[in-house]
C-alpha positions in Angstrom: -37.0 -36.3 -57.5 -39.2 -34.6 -55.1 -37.5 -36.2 -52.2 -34.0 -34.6 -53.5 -35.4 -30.9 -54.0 -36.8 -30.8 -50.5 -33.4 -31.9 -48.8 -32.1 -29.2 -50.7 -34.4 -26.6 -50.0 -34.1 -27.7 -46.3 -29.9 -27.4 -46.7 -30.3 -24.2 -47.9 -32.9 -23.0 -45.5 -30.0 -24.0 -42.6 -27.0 -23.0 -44.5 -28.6 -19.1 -44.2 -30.0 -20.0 -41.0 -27.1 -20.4 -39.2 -25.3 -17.5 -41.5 -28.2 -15.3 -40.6 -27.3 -15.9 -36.5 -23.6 -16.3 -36.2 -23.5 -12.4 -38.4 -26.2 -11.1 -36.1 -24.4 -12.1 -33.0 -21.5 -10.7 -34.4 -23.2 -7.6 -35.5 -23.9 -7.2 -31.7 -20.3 -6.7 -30.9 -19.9 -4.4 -33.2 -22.5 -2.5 -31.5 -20.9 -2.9 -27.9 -17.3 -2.0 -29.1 -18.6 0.6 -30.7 -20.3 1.8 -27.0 -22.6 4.5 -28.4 -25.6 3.1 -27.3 -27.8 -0.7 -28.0 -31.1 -1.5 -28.8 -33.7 -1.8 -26.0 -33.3 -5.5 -25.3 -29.4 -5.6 -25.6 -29.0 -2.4 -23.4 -31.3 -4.7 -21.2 -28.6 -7.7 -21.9 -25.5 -5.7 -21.3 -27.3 -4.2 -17.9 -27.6 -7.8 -16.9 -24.1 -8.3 -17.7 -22.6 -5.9 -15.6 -24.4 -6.6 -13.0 -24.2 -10.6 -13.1 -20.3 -10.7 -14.2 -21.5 -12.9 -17.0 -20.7 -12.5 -20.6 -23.0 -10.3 -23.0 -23.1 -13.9 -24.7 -24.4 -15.8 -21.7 -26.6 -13.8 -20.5 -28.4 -13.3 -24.4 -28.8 -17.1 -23.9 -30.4 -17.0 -20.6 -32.9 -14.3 -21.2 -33.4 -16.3 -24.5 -34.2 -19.6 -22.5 -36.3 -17.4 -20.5 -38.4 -15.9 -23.0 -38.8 -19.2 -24.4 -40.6 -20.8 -21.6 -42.8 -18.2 -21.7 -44.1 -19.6 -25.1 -45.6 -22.4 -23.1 -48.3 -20.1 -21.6 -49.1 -18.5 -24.8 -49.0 -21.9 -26.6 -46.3 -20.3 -29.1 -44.8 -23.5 -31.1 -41.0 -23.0 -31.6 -38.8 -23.8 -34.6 -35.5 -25.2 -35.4 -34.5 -21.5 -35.4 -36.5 -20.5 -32.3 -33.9 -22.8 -30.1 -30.9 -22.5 -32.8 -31.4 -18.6 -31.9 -31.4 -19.0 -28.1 -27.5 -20.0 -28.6 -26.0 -19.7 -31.9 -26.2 -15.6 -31.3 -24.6 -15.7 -27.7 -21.6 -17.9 -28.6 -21.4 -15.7 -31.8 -21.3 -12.8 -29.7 -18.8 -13.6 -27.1 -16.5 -15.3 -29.7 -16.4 -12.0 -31.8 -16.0 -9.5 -28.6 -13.0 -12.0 -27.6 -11.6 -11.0 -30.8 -12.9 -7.3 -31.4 -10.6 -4.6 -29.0 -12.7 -1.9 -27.2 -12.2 1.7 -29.3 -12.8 4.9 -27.8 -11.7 7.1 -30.6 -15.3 8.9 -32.0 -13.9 8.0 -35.6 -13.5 3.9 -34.8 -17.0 4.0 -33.3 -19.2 5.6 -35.9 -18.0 3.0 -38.4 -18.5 0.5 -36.0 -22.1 1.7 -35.0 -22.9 1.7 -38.4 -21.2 -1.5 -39.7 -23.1 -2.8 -36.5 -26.5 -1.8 -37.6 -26.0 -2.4 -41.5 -25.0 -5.9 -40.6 -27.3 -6.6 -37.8 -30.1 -6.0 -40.9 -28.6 -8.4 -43.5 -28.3 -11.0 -39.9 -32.2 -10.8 -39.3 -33.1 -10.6 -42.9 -30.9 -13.8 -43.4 -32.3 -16.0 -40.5 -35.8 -14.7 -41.0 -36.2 -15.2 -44.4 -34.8 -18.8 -44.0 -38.8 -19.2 -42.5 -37.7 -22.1 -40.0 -39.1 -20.3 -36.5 -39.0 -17.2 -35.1 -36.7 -15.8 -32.5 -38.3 -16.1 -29.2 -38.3 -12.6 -28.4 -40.3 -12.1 -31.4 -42.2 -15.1 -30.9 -43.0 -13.7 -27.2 -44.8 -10.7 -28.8 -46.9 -12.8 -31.5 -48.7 -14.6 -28.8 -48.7 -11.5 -26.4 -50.8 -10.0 -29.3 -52.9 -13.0 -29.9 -53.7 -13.5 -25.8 -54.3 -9.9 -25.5 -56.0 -8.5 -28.4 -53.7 -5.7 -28.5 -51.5 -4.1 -31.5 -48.4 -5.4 -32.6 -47.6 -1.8 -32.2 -48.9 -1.5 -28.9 -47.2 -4.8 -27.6 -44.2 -4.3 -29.5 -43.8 -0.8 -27.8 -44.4 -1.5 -24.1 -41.9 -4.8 -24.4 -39.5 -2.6 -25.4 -39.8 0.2 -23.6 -39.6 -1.6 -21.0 -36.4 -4.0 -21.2 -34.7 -0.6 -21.8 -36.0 0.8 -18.5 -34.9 -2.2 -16.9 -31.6 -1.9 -18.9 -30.7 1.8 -18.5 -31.2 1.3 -14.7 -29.2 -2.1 -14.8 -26.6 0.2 -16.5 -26.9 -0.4 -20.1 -25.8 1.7 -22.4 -27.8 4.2 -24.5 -27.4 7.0 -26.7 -26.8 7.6 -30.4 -26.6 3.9 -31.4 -30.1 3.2 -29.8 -31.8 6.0 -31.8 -30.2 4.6 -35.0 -30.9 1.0 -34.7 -34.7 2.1 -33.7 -35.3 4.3 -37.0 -33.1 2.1 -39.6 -33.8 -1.3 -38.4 -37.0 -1.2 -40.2 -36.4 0.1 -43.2 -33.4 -2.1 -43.3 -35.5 -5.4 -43.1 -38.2 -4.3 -44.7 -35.6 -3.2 -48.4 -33.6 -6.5 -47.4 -35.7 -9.4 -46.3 -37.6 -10.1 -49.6 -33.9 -10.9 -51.1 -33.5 -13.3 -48.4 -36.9 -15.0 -48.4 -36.9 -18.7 -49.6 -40.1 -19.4 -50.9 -41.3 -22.8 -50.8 -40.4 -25.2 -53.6 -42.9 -25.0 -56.8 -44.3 -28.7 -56.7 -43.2 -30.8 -60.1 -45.5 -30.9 -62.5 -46.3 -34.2 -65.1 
Protein backbone atom coordinates (compact mmCIF):
# COMPACT_ATOMS: atom_id res chain seq x y z
CA UNK A 1 0.00 0.00 0.00
CA UNK A 2 1.09 3.39 -0.87
CA UNK A 3 0.62 4.60 2.62
CA UNK A 4 3.15 1.68 3.89
CA UNK A 5 5.99 2.44 1.33
CA UNK A 6 6.05 6.06 2.16
CA UNK A 7 6.40 5.42 6.07
CA UNK A 8 9.15 3.38 4.95
CA UNK A 9 10.85 5.58 2.75
CA UNK A 10 10.47 8.30 5.46
CA UNK A 11 12.13 5.57 8.27
CA UNK A 12 14.82 5.08 6.15
CA UNK A 13 15.34 8.73 5.18
CA UNK A 14 15.74 9.23 9.34
CA UNK A 15 17.49 6.12 10.15
CA UNK A 16 20.57 7.65 7.76
CA UNK A 17 19.68 10.98 8.84
CA UNK A 18 20.55 10.77 12.12
CA UNK A 19 23.54 8.11 11.15
CA UNK A 20 24.73 10.75 8.71
CA UNK A 21 25.03 13.46 11.92
CA UNK A 22 25.98 11.55 14.96
CA UNK A 23 29.29 10.18 12.43
CA UNK A 24 29.86 13.74 11.30
CA UNK A 25 30.01 15.12 14.73
CA UNK A 26 32.14 12.40 15.55
CA UNK A 27 34.29 12.83 12.65
CA UNK A 28 34.85 16.35 14.13
CA UNK A 29 36.66 15.02 17.07
CA UNK A 30 38.69 13.10 15.26
CA UNK A 31 39.74 16.14 13.58
CA UNK A 32 40.40 18.15 16.92
CA UNK A 33 42.35 15.18 18.59
CA UNK A 34 44.13 14.88 15.87
CA UNK A 35 45.10 19.03 16.28
CA UNK A 36 46.62 19.52 12.82
CA UNK A 37 44.40 21.97 11.74
CA UNK A 38 40.06 22.29 11.02
CA UNK A 39 38.02 23.38 8.43
CA UNK A 40 37.28 27.14 8.22
CA UNK A 41 34.00 27.09 10.22
CA UNK A 42 35.25 24.62 12.93
CA UNK A 43 38.64 26.51 13.37
CA UNK A 44 35.97 29.39 13.69
CA UNK A 45 33.98 27.01 16.41
CA UNK A 46 37.07 25.90 18.33
CA UNK A 47 38.29 29.77 18.37
CA UNK A 48 34.95 30.44 19.99
CA UNK A 49 35.60 27.69 22.34
CA UNK A 50 38.64 28.75 23.79
CA UNK A 51 37.62 31.87 24.22
CA UNK A 52 34.01 31.29 25.69
CA UNK A 53 35.12 28.11 27.95
CA UNK A 54 32.26 26.23 26.32
CA UNK A 55 32.52 22.93 24.67
CA UNK A 56 33.41 22.54 20.81
CA UNK A 57 29.81 20.88 21.11
CA UNK A 58 27.95 23.86 22.52
CA UNK A 59 29.26 26.28 20.82
CA UNK A 60 28.54 24.24 17.07
CA UNK A 61 25.02 24.47 18.48
CA UNK A 62 24.90 28.13 19.10
CA UNK A 63 26.52 29.31 15.87
CA UNK A 64 24.07 26.71 14.34
CA UNK A 65 21.00 28.48 16.12
CA UNK A 66 22.53 31.57 14.93
CA UNK A 67 22.91 30.90 11.42
CA UNK A 68 19.47 29.67 11.48
CA UNK A 69 17.74 32.78 12.34
CA UNK A 70 19.35 34.17 9.74
CA UNK A 71 17.17 32.04 7.27
CA UNK A 72 14.36 34.26 8.26
CA UNK A 73 15.75 37.26 6.30
CA UNK A 74 16.52 35.30 3.44
CA UNK A 75 13.18 33.45 3.59
CA UNK A 76 15.29 29.98 3.63
CA UNK A 77 12.55 27.17 4.70
CA UNK A 78 14.32 24.60 7.07
CA UNK A 79 13.90 20.87 7.30
CA UNK A 80 13.70 18.15 9.77
CA UNK A 81 17.44 18.00 9.16
CA UNK A 82 18.10 21.71 9.16
CA UNK A 83 17.11 21.78 13.14
CA UNK A 84 18.12 17.92 13.70
CA UNK A 85 21.70 19.28 12.49
CA UNK A 86 21.78 22.40 14.80
CA UNK A 87 22.11 19.63 17.76
CA UNK A 88 22.50 16.08 16.90
CA UNK A 89 26.36 17.11 15.60
CA UNK A 90 27.27 19.10 18.92
CA UNK A 91 26.13 16.39 21.36
CA UNK A 92 27.84 13.91 18.93
CA UNK A 93 30.83 15.87 19.20
CA UNK A 94 31.30 16.49 22.77
CA UNK A 95 30.15 12.84 23.62
CA UNK A 96 33.01 11.48 21.33
CA UNK A 97 35.81 14.06 22.52
CA UNK A 98 34.73 12.85 26.24
CA UNK A 99 35.71 9.61 25.05
CA UNK A 100 38.59 10.21 22.49
CA UNK A 101 42.23 11.15 24.53
CA UNK A 102 44.27 14.09 23.09
CA UNK A 103 47.56 12.49 21.00
CA UNK A 104 50.46 14.34 20.27
CA UNK A 105 52.50 11.66 18.68
CA UNK A 106 52.79 12.76 14.62
CA UNK A 107 51.99 9.00 13.89
CA UNK A 108 48.39 8.96 16.14
CA UNK A 109 47.46 12.21 14.29
CA UNK A 110 47.86 11.53 10.68
CA UNK A 111 45.49 8.58 11.04
CA UNK A 112 43.41 10.55 12.97
CA UNK A 113 43.36 13.50 10.42
CA UNK A 114 42.60 11.21 7.88
CA UNK A 115 40.12 8.91 9.56
CA UNK A 116 38.62 12.41 10.45
CA UNK A 117 38.24 13.63 6.89
CA UNK A 118 37.39 10.08 5.25
CA UNK A 119 34.58 9.90 7.74
CA UNK A 120 33.44 13.39 7.86
CA UNK A 121 32.69 12.58 3.89
CA UNK A 122 30.61 9.29 4.35
CA UNK A 123 28.77 11.79 7.52
CA UNK A 124 27.74 14.56 4.90
CA UNK A 125 27.14 12.21 2.09
CA UNK A 126 24.78 10.19 4.59
CA UNK A 127 22.62 13.19 5.99
CA UNK A 128 22.61 14.93 2.63
CA UNK A 129 21.56 12.31 0.60
CA UNK A 130 18.72 11.45 3.10
CA UNK A 131 17.18 14.88 1.15
CA UNK A 132 15.15 16.05 4.47
CA UNK A 133 16.85 19.83 4.71
CA UNK A 134 19.95 21.24 4.53
CA UNK A 135 22.38 22.14 7.19
CA UNK A 136 21.96 25.73 8.01
CA UNK A 137 25.29 26.71 7.22
CA UNK A 138 24.63 25.52 3.83
CA UNK A 139 21.29 26.74 3.81
CA UNK A 140 22.82 30.33 4.87
CA UNK A 141 24.72 30.39 1.51
CA UNK A 142 21.72 29.19 -0.85
CA UNK A 143 19.82 32.23 -0.01
CA UNK A 144 22.94 34.47 0.27
CA UNK A 145 23.28 33.46 -3.42
CA UNK A 146 19.68 33.91 -4.27
CA UNK A 147 19.50 37.61 -2.42
CA UNK A 148 22.66 38.61 -3.90
CA UNK A 149 22.96 37.38 -7.37
CA UNK A 150 26.42 36.24 -6.65
CA UNK A 151 28.18 32.74 -7.33
CA UNK A 152 28.00 29.92 -5.19
CA UNK A 153 31.63 30.09 -5.64
CA UNK A 154 31.92 33.65 -4.85
CA UNK A 155 29.55 33.37 -1.63
CA UNK A 156 30.81 30.05 -0.70
CA UNK A 157 34.44 31.66 -0.70
CA UNK A 158 34.06 34.92 1.22
CA UNK A 159 31.80 32.87 4.07
CA UNK A 160 34.52 30.89 4.51
CA UNK A 161 37.32 32.85 4.30
CA UNK A 162 35.97 34.60 6.59
CA UNK A 163 34.90 32.41 9.67
CA UNK A 164 38.53 31.24 9.38
CA UNK A 165 39.81 34.80 9.84
CA UNK A 166 37.62 35.16 12.62
CA UNK A 167 38.83 31.73 13.86
CA UNK A 168 42.56 31.88 13.39
CA UNK A 169 42.44 35.21 15.44
CA UNK A 170 39.97 33.70 18.00
CA UNK A 171 42.80 31.01 18.18
CA UNK A 172 41.62 28.16 16.08
CA UNK A 173 43.71 25.90 14.81
CA UNK A 174 45.00 25.61 11.25
CA UNK A 175 47.45 23.92 9.35
CA UNK A 176 47.78 20.64 7.46
CA UNK A 177 44.26 19.30 8.32
CA UNK A 178 42.61 22.52 6.89
CA UNK A 179 44.46 22.17 3.55
CA UNK A 180 43.24 18.49 3.33
CA UNK A 181 39.73 18.81 4.29
CA UNK A 182 39.56 21.86 1.63
CA UNK A 183 40.99 19.78 -1.40
CA UNK A 184 39.33 16.17 -0.48
CA UNK A 185 36.07 17.21 0.90
CA UNK A 186 34.83 17.60 -2.64
CA UNK A 187 35.88 14.95 -4.29
CA UNK A 188 34.88 12.90 -1.38
CA UNK A 189 31.09 13.92 -1.62
CA UNK A 190 30.95 14.31 -4.94
CA UNK A 191 32.39 9.91 -5.51
CA UNK A 192 30.13 9.30 -2.29
CA UNK A 193 26.93 11.06 -2.22
CA UNK A 194 25.18 9.38 -5.23
CA UNK A 195 25.52 5.99 -3.12
CA UNK A 196 23.79 7.68 -0.41
CA UNK A 197 21.04 9.51 -2.29
CA UNK A 198 17.41 8.11 -1.67
CA UNK A 199 15.50 8.82 -4.51
CA UNK A 200 11.95 9.26 -4.13
CA UNK A 201 9.60 6.23 -4.23
CA UNK A 202 8.51 5.10 -7.97
CA UNK A 203 4.67 5.62 -7.71
CA UNK A 204 2.67 1.99 -8.04
CA UNK A 205 1.43 1.35 -11.05
CA UNK A 206 -2.27 -0.66 -11.99
Amino acid sequence: MPIIRIMLDMTRRLLQLYAGLILYGASLALQIRAGLGLDPWDVFHQGLSEKTGLSFGTIVIIIGALVLLAWIPLRQKPGIGTVSNVFVVGIAVDATLALLPEVHALELQLPLLAAGIFLNGVAGAAYIGAGLGPGPRDGLMTGLVRITGRSVGVVRTSIEVGVLAVGIVLGGTIGLGTVLYAVSIGPLLQVLLPAFTIREPVPATA
